[in-house]
DSSP file (Angstrom, degrees, kcal/mol; ACC not computed):
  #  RESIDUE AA STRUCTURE BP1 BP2  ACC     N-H-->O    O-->H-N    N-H-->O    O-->H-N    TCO  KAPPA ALPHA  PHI   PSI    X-CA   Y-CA   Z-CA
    1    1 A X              0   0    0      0, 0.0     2,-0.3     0, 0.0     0, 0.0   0.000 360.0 360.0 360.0 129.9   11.6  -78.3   -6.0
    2    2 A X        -     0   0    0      0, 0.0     2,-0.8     0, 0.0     0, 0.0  -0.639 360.0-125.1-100.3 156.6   14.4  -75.4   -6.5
    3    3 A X        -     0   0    0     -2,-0.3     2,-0.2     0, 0.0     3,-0.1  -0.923  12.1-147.5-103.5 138.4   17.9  -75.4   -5.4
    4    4 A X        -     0   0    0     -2,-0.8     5,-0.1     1,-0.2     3,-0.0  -0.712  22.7-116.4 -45.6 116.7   19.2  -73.1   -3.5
    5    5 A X     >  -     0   0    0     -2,-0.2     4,-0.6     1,-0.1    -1,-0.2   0.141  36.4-119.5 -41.7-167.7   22.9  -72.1   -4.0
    6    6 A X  H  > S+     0   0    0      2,-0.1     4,-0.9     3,-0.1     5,-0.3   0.724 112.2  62.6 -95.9 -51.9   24.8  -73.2   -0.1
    7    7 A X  H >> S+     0   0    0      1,-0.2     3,-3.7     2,-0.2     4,-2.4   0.873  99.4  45.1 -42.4 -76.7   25.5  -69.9    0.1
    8    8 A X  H 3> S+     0   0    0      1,-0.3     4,-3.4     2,-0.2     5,-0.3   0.636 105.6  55.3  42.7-102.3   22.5  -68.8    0.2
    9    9 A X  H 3< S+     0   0    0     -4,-0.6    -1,-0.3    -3,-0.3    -2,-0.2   0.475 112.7  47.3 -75.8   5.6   21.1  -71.1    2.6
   10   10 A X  H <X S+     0   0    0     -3,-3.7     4,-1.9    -4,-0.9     5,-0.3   0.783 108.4  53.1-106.0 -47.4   23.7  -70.1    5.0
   11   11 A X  H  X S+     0   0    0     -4,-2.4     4,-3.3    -5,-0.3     5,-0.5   0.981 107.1  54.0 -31.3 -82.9   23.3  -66.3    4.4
   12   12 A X  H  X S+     0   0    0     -4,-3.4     4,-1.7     2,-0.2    -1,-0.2   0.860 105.3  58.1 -52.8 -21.4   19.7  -66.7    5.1
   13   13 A X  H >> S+     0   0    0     -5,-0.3     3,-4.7     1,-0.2     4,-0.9   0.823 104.7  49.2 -53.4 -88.0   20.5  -68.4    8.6
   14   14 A X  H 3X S+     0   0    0     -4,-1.9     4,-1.8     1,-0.3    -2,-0.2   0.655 109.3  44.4 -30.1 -46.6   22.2  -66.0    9.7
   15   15 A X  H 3X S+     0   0    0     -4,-3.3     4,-0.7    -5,-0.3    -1,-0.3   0.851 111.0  56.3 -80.2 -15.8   20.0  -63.3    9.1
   16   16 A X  H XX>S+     0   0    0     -3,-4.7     4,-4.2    -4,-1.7     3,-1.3   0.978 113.2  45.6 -55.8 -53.2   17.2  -65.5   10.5
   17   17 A X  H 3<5S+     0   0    0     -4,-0.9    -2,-0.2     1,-0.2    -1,-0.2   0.876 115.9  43.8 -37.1 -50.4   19.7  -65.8   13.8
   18   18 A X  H 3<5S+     0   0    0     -4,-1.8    -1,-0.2    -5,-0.2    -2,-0.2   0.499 123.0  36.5-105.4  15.9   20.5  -62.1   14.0
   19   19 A X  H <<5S-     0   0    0     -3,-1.3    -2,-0.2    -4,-0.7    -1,-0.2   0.670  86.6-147.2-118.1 -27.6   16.5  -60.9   13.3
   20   20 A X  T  <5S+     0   0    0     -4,-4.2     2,-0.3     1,-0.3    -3,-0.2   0.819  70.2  98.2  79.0  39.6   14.5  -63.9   15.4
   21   21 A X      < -     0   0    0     -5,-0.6    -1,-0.3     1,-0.0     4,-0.2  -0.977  53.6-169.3-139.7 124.8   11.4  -63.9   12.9
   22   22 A X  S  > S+     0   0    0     -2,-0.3     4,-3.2     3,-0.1     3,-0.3   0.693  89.8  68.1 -85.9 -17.5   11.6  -67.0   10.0
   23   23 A X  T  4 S+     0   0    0      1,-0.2    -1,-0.1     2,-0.2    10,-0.1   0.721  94.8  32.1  21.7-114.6    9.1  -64.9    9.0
   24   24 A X  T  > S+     0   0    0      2,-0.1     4,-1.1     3,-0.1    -1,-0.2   0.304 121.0  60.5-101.7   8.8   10.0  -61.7    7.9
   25   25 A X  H  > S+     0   0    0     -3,-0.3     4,-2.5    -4,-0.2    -2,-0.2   0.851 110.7  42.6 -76.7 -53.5   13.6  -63.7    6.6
   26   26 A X  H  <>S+     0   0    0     -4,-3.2     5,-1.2     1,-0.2    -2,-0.1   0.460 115.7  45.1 -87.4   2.2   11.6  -65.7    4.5
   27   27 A X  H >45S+     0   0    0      3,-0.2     3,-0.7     2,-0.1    -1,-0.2   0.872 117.2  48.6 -90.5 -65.7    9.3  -62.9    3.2
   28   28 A X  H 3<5S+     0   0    0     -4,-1.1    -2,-0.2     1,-0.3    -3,-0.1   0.734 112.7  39.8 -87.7 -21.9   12.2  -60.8    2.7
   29   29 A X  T 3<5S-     0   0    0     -4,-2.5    -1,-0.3     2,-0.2    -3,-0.1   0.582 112.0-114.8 -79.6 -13.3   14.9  -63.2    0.6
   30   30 A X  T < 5S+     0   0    0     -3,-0.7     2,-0.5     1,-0.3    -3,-0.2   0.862  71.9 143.6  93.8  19.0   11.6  -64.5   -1.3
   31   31 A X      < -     0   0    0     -5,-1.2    -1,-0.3    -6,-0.1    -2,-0.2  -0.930  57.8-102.7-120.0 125.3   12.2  -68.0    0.3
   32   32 A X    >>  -     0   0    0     -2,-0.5     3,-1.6     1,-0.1     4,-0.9  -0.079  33.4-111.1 -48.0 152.9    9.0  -70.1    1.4
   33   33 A X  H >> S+     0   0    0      1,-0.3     4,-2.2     2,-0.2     3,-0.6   0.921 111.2  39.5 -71.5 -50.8    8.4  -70.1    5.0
   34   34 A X  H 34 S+     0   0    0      1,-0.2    -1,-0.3     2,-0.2    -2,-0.1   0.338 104.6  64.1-114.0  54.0    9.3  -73.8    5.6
   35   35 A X  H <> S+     0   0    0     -3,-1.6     4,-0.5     2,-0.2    -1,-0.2   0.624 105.0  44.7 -89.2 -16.6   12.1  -74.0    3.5
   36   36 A X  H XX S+     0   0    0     -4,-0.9     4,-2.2    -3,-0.6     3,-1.0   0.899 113.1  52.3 -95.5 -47.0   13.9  -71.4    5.7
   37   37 A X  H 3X S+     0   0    0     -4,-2.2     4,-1.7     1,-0.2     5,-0.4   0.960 109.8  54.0 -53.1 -44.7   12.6  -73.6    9.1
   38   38 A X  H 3> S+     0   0    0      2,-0.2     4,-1.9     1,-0.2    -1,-0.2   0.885 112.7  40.8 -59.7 -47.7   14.2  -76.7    7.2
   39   39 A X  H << S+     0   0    0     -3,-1.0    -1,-0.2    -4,-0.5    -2,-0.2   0.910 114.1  49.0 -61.0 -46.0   17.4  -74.8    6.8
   40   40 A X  H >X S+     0   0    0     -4,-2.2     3,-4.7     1,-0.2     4,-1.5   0.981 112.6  55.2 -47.5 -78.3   17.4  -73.3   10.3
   41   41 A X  H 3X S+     0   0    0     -4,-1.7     4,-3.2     1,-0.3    -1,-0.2   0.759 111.8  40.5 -46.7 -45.6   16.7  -76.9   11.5
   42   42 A X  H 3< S+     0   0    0     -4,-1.9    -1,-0.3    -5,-0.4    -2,-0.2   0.445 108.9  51.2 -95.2  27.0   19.4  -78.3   10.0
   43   43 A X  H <> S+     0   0    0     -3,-4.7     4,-1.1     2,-0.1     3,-0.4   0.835 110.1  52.9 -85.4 -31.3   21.9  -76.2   10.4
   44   44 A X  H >< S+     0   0    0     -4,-1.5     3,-0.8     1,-0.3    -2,-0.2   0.905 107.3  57.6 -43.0 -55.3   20.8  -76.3   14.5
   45   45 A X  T 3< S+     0   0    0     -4,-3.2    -1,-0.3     1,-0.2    -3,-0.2   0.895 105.7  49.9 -59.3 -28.0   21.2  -80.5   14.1
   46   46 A X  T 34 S+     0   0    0     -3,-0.4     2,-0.9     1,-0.1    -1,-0.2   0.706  94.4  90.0 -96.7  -3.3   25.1  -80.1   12.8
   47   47 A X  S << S-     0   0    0     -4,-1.1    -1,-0.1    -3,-0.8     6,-0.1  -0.539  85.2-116.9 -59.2  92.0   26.1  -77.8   15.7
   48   48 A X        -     0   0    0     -2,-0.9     2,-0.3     5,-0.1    -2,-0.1   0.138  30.7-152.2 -44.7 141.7   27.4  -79.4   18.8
   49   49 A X        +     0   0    0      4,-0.0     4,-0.3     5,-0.0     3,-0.2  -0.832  41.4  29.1-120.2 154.8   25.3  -79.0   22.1
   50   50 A X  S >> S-     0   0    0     -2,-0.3     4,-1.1     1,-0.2     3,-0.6   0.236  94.9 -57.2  81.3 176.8   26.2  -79.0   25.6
   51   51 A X  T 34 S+     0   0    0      1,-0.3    -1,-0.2     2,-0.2    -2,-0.0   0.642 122.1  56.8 -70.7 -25.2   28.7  -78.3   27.8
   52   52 A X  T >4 S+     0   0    0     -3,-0.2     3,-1.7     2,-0.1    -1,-0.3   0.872 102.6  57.6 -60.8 -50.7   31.6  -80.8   26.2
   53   53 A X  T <4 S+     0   0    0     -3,-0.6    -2,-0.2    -4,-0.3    -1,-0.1   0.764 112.9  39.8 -79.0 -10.2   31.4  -79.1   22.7
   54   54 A X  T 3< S+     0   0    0     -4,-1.1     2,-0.5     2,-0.1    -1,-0.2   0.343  87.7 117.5-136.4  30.6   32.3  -75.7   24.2
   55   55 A X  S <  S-     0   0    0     -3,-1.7    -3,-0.1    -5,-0.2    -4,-0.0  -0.739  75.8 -98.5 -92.2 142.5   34.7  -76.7   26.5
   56   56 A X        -     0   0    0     -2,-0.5    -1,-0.1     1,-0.2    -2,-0.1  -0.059  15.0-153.5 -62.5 157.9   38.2  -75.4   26.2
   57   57 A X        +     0   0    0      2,-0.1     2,-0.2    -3,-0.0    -1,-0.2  -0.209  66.7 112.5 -95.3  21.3   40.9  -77.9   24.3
   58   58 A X  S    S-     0   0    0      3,-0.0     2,-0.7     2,-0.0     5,-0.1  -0.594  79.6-117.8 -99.2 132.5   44.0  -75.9   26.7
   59   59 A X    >>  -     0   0    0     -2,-0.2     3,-2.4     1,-0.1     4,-0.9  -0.786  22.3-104.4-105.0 149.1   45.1  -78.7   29.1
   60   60 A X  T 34 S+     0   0    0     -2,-0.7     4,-0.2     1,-0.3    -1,-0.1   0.463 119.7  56.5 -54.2  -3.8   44.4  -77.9   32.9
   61   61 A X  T >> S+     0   0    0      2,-0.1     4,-2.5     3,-0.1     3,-1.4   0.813 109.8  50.7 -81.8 -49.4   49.0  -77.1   33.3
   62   62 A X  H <> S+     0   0    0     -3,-2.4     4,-0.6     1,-0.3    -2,-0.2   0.774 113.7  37.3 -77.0 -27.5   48.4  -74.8   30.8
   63   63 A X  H 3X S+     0   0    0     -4,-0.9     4,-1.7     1,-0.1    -1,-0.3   0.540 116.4  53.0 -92.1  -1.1   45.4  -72.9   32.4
   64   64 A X  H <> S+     0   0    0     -3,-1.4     4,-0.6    -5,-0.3    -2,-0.2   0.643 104.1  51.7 -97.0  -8.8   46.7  -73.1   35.5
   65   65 A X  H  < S+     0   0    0     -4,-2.5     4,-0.2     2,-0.1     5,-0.2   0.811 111.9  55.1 -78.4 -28.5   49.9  -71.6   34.4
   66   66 A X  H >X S+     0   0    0     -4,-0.6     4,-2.5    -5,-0.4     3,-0.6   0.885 102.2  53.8 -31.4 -76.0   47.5  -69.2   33.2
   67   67 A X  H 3X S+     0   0    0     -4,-1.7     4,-0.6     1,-0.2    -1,-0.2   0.723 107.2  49.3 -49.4 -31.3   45.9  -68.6   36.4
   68   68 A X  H 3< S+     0   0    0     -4,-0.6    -1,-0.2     2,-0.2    -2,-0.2   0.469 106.7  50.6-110.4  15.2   49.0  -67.8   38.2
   69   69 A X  H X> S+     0   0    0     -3,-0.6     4,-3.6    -4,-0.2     3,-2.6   0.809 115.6  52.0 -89.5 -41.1   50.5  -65.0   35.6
   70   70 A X  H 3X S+     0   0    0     -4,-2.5     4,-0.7     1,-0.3    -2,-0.2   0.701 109.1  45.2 -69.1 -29.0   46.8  -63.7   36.1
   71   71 A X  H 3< S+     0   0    0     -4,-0.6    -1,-0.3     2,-0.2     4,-0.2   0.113 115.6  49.7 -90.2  14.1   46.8  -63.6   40.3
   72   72 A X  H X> S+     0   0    0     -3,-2.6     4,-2.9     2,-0.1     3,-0.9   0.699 111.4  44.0-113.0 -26.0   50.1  -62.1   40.3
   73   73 A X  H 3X S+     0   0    0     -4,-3.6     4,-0.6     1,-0.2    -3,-0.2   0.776 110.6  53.6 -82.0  -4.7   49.4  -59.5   37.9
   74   74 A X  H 3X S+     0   0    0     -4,-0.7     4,-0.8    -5,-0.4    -1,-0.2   0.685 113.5  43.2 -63.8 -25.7   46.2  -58.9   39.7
   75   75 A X  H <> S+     0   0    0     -3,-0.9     4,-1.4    -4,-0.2    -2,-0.2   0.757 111.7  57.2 -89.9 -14.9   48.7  -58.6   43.4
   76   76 A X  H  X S+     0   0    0     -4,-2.9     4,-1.1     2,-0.2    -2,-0.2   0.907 113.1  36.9 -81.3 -23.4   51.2  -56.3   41.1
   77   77 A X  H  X S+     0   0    0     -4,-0.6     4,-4.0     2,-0.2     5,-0.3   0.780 116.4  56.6 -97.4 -39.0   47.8  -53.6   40.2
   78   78 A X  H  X S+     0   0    0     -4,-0.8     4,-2.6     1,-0.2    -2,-0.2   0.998 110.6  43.7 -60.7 -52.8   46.6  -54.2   44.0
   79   79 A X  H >X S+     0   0    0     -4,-1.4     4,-0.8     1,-0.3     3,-0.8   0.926 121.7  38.3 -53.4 -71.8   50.1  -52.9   45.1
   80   80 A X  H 3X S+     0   0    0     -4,-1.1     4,-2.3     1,-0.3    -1,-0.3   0.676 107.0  60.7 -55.1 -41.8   50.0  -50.1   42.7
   81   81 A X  H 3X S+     0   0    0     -4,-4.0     4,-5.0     2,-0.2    -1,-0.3   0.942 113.3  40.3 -60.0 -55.0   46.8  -49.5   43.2
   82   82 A X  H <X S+     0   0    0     -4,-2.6     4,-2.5    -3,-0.8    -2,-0.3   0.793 103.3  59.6 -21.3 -63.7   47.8  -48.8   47.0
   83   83 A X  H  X S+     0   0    0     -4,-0.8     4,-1.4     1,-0.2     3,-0.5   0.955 111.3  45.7 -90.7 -37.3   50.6  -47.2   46.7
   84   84 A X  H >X S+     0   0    0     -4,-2.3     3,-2.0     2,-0.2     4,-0.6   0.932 109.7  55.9   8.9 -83.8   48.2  -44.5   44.6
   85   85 A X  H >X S+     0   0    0     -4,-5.0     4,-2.1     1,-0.3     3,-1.0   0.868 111.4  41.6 -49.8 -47.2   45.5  -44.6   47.2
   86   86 A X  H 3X S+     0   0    0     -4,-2.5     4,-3.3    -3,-0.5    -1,-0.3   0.858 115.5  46.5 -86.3 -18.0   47.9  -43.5   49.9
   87   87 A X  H << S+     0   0    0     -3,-2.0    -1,-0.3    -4,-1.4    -2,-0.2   0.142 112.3  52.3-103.3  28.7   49.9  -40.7   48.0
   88   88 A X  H <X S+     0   0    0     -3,-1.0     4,-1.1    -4,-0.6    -2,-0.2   0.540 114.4  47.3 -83.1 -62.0   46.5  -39.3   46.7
   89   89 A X  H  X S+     0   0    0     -4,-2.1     4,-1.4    -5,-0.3     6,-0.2   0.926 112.6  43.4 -79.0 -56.5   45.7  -39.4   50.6
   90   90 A X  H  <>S+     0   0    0     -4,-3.3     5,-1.9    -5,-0.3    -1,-0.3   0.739 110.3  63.8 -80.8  -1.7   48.8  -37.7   51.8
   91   91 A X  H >45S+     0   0    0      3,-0.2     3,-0.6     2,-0.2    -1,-0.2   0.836 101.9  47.6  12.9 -81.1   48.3  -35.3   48.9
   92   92 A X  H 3<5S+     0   0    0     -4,-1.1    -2,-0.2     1,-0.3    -1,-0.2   0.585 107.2  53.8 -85.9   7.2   45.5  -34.1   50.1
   93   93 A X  T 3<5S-     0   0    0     -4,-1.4    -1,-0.3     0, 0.0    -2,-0.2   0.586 111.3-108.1 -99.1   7.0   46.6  -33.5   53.6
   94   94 A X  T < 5S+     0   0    0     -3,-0.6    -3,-0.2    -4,-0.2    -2,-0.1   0.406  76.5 123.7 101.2  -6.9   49.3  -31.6   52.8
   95   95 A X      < +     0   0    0     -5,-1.9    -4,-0.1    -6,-0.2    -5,-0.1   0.791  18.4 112.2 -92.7 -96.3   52.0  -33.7   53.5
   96   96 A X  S    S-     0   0    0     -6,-0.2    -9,-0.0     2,-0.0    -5,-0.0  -0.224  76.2 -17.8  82.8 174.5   54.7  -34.8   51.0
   97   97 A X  S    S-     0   0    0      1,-0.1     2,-0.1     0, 0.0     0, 0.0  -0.190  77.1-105.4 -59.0 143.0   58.9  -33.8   51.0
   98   98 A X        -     0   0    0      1,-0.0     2,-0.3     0, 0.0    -1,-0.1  -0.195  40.3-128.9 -49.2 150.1   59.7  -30.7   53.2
   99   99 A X        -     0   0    0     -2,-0.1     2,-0.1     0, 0.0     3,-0.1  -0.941  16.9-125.8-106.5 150.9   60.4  -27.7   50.7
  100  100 A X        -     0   0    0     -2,-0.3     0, 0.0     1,-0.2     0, 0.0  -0.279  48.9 -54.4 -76.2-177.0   63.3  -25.8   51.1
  101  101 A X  S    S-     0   0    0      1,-0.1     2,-1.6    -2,-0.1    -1,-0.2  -0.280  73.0 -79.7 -71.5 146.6   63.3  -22.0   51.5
  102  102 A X  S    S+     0   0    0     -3,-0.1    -1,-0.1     2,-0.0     2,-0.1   0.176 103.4  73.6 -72.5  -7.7   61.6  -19.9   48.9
  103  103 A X        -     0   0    0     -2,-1.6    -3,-0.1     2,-0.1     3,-0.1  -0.334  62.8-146.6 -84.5 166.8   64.5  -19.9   46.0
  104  104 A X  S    S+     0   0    0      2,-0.1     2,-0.2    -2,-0.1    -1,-0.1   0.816  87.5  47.0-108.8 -35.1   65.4  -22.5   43.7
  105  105 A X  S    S-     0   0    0      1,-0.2    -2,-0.1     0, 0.0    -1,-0.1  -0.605  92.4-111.3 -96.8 145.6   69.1  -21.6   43.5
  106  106 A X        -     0   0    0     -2,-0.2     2,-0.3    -3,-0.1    -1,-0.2   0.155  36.3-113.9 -79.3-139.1   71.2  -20.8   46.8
  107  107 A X        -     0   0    0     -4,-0.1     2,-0.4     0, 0.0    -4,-0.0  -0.870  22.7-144.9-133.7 167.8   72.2  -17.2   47.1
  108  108 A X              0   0    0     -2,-0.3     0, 0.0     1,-0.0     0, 0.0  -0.907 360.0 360.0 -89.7 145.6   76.2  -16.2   46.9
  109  109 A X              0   0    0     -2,-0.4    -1,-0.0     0, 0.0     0, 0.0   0.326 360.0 360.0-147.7 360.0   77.1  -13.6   48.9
């Protein structure tokens, strides 16, 4: 039986993970086919499963304080968004400040 460095056998996870063949992992590191299923499996058993292990540790004041910087700065972009949408609008109809007469300066006389 050989050892494997740790590295190694964690390297060769991964690439098993990011190609989805044990395969062509175990073909291509030179590694027997179920030594690399052996690894896979036990790295899979020391992972935590289900809906507990990848639920946040933040306690429920702290996401709800969360919640409400995030709805206001969602009503501060709605506003903005608005006051856009309607000076866009009156834009295109022409309206806007009166101009004054065709100079920029007033005349002396």
């Amino acid at each position: 039986m050989k050892n494997y460095p740790p590295q190694l056998k964690v390297d060769a996870v991964a690439l098993y993970e990011s190609r989805a063949t044990i395969r062509s992992v175990a073909a291509d590191l030179g590694i027997n086919l179920e030594t690399l299923r052996n690894w896979v499996r036990a790295a899979d058993a020391s992972r935590p499963r289900g809906r507990r292990a990848e639920a946040s540790v933040e306690s429920p004041t702290a996401l709800e304080a969360e919640n409400a910087a995030l709805r206001k700065k969602v009503r501060e972009l709605e506003e903005e968004r608005e006051i856009l949408r309607k000076s866009a609008l009156s834009a295109r109809q022409g309206g806007g400040a009166p101009r004054s007469g065709g100079g920029v300066y007033p005349r002396d006389d």
